[in-house]
FIGUMAR-137976 format. One line per 3 residues: number of its first residue (from 1); their letters; for each residue x, y, z of C-alpha. Coordinates in nm, 2 decimals. Each point is the difference from the previous one (the first is absolute). Layout:
BEGIN
NUM = A = X,Y,Z ~ ...
end
This chain:
BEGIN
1 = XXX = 0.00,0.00,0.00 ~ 0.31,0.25,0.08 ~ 0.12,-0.02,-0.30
4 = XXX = -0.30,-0.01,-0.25 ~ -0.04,0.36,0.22 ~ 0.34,0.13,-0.09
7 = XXX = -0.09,-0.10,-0.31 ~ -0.32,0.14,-0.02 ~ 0.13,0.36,0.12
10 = XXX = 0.24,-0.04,-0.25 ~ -0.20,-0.01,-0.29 ~ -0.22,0.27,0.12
13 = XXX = 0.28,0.23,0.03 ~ 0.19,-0.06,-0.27 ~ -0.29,0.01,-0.27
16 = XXX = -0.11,0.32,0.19 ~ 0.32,0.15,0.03 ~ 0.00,0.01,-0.42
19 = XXX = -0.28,0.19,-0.02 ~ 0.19,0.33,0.21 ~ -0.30,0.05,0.17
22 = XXX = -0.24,-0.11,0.29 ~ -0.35,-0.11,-0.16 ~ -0.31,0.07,0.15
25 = XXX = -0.18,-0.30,0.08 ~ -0.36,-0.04,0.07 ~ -0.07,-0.33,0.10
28 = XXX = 0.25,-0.25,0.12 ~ -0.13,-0.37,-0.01 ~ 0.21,-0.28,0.19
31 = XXX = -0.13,-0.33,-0.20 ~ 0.08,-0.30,-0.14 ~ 0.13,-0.35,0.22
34 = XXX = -0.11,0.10,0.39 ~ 0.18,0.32,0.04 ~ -0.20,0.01,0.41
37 = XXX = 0.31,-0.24,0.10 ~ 0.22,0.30,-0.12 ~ 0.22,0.04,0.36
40 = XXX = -0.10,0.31,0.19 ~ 0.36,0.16,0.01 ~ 0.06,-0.09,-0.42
43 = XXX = -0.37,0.16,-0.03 ~ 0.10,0.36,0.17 ~ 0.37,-0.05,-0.21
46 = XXX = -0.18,-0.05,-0.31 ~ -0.26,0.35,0.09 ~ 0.33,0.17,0.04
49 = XXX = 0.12,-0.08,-0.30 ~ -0.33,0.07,-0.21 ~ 0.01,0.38,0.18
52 = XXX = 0.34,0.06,-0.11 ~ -0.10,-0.07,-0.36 ~ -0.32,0.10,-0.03
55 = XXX = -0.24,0.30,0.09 ~ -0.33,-0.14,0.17 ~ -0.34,0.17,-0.10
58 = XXX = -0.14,0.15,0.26 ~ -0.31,-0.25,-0.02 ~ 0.23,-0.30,-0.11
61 = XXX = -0.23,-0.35,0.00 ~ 0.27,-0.27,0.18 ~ -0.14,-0.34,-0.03
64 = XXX = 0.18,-0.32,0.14 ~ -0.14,-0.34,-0.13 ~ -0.14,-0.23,0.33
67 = XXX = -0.01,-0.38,0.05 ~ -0.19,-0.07,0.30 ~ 0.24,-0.19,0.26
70 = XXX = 0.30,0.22,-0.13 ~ -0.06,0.27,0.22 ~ 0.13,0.07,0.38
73 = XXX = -0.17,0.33,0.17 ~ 0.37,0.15,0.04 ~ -0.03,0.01,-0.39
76 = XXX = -0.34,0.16,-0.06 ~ 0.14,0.27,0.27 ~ 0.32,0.08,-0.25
79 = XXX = -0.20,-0.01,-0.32 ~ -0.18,0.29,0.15 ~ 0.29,0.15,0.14
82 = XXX = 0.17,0.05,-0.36 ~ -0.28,0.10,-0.16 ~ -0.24,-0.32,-0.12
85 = XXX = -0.33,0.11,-0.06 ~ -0.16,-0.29,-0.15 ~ 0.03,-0.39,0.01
88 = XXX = -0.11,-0.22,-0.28 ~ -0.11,-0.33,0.19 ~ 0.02,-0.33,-0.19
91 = XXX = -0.33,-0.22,0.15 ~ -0.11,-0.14,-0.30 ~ -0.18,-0.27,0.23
94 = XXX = -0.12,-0.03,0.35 ~ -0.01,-0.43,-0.08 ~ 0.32,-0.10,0.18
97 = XXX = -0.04,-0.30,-0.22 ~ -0.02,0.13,-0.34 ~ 0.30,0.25,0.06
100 = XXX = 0.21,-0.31,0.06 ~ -0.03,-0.10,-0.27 ~ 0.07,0.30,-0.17
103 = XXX = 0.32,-0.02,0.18 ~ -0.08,0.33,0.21 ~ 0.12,-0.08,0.38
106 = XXX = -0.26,0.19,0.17 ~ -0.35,0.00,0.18 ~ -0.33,0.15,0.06
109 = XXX = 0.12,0.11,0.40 ~ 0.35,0.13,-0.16 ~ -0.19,0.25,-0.23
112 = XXX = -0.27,0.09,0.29 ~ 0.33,0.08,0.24 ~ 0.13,0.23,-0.24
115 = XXX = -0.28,0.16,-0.14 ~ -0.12,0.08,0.38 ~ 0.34,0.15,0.06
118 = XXX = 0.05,0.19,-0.31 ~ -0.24,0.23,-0.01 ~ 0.10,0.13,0.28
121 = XXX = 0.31,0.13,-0.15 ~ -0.12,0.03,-0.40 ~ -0.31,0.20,-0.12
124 = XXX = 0.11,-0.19,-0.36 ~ -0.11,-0.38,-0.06 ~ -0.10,-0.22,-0.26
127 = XXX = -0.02,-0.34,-0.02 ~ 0.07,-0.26,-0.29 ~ -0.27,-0.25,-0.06
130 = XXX = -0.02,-0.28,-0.28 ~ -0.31,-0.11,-0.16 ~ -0.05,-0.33,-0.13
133 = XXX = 0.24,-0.21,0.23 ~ -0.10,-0.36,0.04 ~ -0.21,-0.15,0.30
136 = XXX = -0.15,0.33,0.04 ~ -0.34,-0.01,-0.03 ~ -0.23,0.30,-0.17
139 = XXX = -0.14,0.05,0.39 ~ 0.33,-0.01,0.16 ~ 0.11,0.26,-0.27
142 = XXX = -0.30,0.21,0.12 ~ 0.01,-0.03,0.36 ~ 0.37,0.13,-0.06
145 = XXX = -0.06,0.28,-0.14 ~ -0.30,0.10,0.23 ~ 0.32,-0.03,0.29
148 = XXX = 0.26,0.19,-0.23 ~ -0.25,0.28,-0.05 ~ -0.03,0.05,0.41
151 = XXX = 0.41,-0.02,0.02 ~ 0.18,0.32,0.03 ~ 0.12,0.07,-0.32
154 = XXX = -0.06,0.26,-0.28 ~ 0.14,-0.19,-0.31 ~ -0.08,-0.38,-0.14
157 = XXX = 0.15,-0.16,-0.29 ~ -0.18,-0.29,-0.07 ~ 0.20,-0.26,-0.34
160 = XXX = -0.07,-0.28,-0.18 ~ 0.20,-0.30,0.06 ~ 0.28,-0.03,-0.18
163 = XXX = 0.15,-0.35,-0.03 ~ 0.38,0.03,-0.12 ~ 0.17,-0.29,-0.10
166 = XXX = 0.22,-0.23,0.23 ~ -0.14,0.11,0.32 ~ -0.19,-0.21,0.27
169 = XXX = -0.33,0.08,-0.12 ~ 0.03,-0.06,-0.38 ~ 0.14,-0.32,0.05
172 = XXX = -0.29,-0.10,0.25 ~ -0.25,0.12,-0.28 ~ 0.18,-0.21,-0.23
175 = XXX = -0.04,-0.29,0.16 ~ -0.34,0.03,0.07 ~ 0.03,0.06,0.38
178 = XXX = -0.12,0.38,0.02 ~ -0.27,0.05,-0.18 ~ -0.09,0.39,-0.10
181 = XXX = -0.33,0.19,0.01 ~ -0.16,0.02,-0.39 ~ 0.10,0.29,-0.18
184 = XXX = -0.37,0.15,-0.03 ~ -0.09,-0.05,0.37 ~ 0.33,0.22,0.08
187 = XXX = -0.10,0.27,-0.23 ~ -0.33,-0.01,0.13 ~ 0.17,0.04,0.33
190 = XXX = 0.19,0.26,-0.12 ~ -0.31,0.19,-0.10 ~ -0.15,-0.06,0.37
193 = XXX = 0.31,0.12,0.14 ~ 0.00,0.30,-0.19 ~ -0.34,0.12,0.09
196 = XXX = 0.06,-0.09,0.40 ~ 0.26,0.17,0.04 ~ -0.11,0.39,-0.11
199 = XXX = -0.27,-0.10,0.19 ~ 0.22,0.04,0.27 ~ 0.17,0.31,-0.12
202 = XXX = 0.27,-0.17,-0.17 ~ 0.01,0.18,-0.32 ~ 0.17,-0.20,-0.33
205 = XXX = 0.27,0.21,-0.18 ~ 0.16,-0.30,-0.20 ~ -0.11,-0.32,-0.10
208 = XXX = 0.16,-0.21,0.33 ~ -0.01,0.31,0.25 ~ -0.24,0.17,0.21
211 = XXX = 0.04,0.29,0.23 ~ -0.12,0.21,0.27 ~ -0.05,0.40,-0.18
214 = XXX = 0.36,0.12,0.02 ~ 0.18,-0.30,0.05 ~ 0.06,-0.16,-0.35
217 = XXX = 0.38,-0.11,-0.03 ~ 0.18,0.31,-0.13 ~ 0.33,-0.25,-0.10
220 = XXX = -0.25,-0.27,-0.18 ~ -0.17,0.30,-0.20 ~ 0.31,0.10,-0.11
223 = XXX = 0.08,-0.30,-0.18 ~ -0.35,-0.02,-0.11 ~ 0.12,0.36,-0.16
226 = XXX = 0.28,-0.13,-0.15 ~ 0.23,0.28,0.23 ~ 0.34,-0.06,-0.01
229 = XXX = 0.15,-0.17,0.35 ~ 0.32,-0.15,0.13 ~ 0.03,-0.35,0.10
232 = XXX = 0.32,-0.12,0.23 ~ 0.07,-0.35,0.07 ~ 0.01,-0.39,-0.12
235 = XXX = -0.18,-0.01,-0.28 ~ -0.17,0.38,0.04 ~ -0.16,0.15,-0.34
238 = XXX = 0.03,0.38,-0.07 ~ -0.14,0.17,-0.26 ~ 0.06,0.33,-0.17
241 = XXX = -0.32,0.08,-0.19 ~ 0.14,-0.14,-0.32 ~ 0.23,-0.32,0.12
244 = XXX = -0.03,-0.24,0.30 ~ 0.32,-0.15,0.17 ~ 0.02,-0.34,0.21
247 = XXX = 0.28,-0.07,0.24 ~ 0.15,-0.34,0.04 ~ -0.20,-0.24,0.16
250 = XXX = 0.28,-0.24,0.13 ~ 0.11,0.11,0.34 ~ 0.32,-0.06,-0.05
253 = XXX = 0.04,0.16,-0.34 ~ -0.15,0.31,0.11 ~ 0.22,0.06,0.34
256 = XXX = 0.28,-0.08,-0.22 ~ -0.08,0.28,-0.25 ~ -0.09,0.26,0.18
259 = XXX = 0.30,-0.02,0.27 ~ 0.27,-0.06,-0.36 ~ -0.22,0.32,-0.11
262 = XXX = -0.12,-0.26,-0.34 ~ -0.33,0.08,-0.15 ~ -0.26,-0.20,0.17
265 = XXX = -0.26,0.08,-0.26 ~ -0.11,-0.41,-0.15 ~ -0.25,0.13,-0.20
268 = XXX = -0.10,0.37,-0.16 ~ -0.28,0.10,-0.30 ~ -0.10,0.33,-0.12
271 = XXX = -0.37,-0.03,-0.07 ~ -0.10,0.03,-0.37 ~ -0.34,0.25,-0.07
274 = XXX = -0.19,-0.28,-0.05 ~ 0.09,-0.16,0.35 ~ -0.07,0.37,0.11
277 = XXX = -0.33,-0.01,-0.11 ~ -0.05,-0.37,0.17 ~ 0.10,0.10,0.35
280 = XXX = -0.20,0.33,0.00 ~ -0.34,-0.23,-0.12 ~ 0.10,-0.26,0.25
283 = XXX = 0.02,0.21,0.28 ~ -0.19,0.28,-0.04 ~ -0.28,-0.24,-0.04
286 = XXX = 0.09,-0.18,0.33 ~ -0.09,0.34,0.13 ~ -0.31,0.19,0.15
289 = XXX = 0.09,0.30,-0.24 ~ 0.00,-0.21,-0.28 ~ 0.27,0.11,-0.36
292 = XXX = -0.05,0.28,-0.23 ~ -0.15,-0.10,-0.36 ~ 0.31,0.23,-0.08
295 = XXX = 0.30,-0.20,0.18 ~ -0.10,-0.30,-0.11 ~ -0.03,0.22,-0.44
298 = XXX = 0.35,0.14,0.08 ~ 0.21,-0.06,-0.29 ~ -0.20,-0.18,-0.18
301 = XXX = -0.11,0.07,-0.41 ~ -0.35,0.12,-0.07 ~ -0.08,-0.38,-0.16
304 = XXX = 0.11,-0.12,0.37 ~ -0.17,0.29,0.13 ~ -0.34,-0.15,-0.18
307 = XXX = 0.06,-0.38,0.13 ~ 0.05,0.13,0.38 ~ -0.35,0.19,-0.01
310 = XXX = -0.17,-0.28,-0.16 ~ 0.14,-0.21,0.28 ~ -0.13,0.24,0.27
313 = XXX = -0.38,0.03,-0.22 ~ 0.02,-0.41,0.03 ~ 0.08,-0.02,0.40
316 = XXX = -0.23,0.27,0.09 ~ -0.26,-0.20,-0.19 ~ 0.07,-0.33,0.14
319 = XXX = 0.02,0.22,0.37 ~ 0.35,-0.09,0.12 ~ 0.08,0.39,-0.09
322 = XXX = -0.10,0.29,0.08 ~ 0.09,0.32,-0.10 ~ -0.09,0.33,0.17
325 = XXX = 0.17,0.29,-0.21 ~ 0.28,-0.22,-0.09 ~ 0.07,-0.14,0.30
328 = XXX = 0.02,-0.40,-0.05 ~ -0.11,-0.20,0.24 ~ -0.06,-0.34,0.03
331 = XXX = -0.36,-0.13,0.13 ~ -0.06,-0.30,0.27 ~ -0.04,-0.21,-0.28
334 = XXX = 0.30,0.18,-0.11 ~ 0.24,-0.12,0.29 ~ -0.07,-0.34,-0.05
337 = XXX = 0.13,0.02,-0.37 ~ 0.26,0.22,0.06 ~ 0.28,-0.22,-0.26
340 = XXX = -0.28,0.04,-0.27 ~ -0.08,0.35,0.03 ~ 0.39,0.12,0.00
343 = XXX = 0.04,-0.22,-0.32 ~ -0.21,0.13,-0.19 ~ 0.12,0.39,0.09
346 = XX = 0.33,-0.08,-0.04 ~ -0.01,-0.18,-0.32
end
């Protein structure tokens, strides 16, 4: 850990140091692995680092990603201490069963210990759910949500599974000894969901998230914006506006590089227009606000020009579109054809 630290710093400062200048960051989101078993004295280190580099806003979002059983109170106490504001808390399941088999080493009672003693040091939480996991049944889902919705927290993202390859869980699904929840009865589910929870004042801003008013992710919207960020560590990705950079993923590699000052970059691409165009559709329709008819016409010749607005006339008609003065946006019927929908404005 020491030395993937050093390391760490490293990159930060040298990258930064190349610029001549101390960016102004907005948001600052600590992610990826289980960064809440970061040691308390490598955690204030690091913050000393990131304020000698960097000029915080003044309303700067800090987010640290949770796993329930990670957490000691001492360490809550320093989050808060260097600035934290908000904790993104990985639940995904209150079955102590089904998260053992998705290889997560926690239970119901850890997540109730820390969710009882957070919010007495962070106004900020949200919590991670996943829809569609196996042995959970359509009322289990439902009482779930009817608890999460009494929990003190202002942000929920709620995913589908994802089943990667060569993990625990897609082998048992392989074999036949998991079985998963039909695709239908999960979209279904995800309709329900929806509609329960800005019932209870969480409002939905992107396809997977839901908020209290005011506390939407400011780092997640600015991906969904396609703003430029930094990204430091094993296998971080940055991007510029224009090209996106990925570090090494092998451990070793990357401590290597960075302390024999090597390029760490494994992988780089500067987007084509076309690839522009994609991304903006993609995630503008993931939003609330929807895409300009215009972003997605950029560039494009007036015989492209004519295919796009047939394709919007054709959605609208088949109500997965709408569009309110040129503002796309894609209908309940919509969301559940999402894939469809960007094909057919992007071709």
């Amino acid at each position: 850990m020491g030395r993937y630290h050093e390391v760490l710093k490293k990159e930060i400062t040298d990258l930064i140091a190349k610029t001549g200048q101390k960016p102004l960051l907005k948001t600052i989101f600590f992610g990826g692995g289980t960064p809440s078993t970061y040691p308390n004295p490598l955690l204030l280190d690091m913050f000393g680092t990131l304020e000698g580099m960097f000029l915080f806003d003044k309303d700067i979002e800090i987010t640290i990603e949770v796993n329930p059983g990670t957490v000691s109170l001492d360490q809550l106490k320093v989050w808060k201490e260097v600035g934290i504001n908000r904790l993104s808390i990985g639940v995904q399941s209150l079955k102590d069963g089904v998260l053992q088999k998705m290889n997560r080493h926690q239970t119901a009672d850890q997540v109730y210990f820390l969710l009882n003693n957070a919010k007495d040091y962070f106004d900020n939480l949200s919590v991670d759910l996943i829809l569609g996991l196996p042995e959970v049944s359509e009322s289990e889902w439902k009482d779930l949500l009817e608890e999460v919705v009494t929990w003190p927290i202002k942000h929920l993202s709620m995913y589908f599974l994802t089943i990667h390859e060569n993990t625990q869980l897609y082998f048992q699904v392989k074999k036949n000894t998991v079985t998963l929840p039909a695709d239908d009865a999960v979209v279904d589910l995800y309709y329900w969901s929806r509609d329960f929870l800005q019932e209870h004042g969480f409002e939905q801003y992107e396809l997977s998230n839901f908020a209290k008013p005011g506390y939407e992710s400011r780092h997640n919207t600015m991906y969904w914006e396609r703003k430029p960020y930094y990204a430091f560590g094993l296998g971080a990705c940055s991007f510029d506006g224009m090209r996106r950079f990925q570090n090494e993923q092998n451990l070793m590699k990357y401590m290597h590089g960075v302390e024999q000052e090597k390029s760490i970059i494994a992988f780089s691409e500067e987007l084509t227009p076309q690839q522009v165009r994609l991304e903006r559709i993609m995630l503008g329709l993931r939003r609330r606000e929807g895409v300009r008819s215009e972003a997605i016409m950029e560039g494009l010749d007036s015989g492209e020009r004519v295919n796009i607005a047939r394709a919007i006339t054709q959605l609208r008609e088949q109500k997965l579109l709408t569009d309110a003065n040129g503002q796309l946006r894609l209908t309940p019927a919509g969301l559940a054809l999402e894939n469809q929908v960007i094909m057919q404005l992007s071709s």
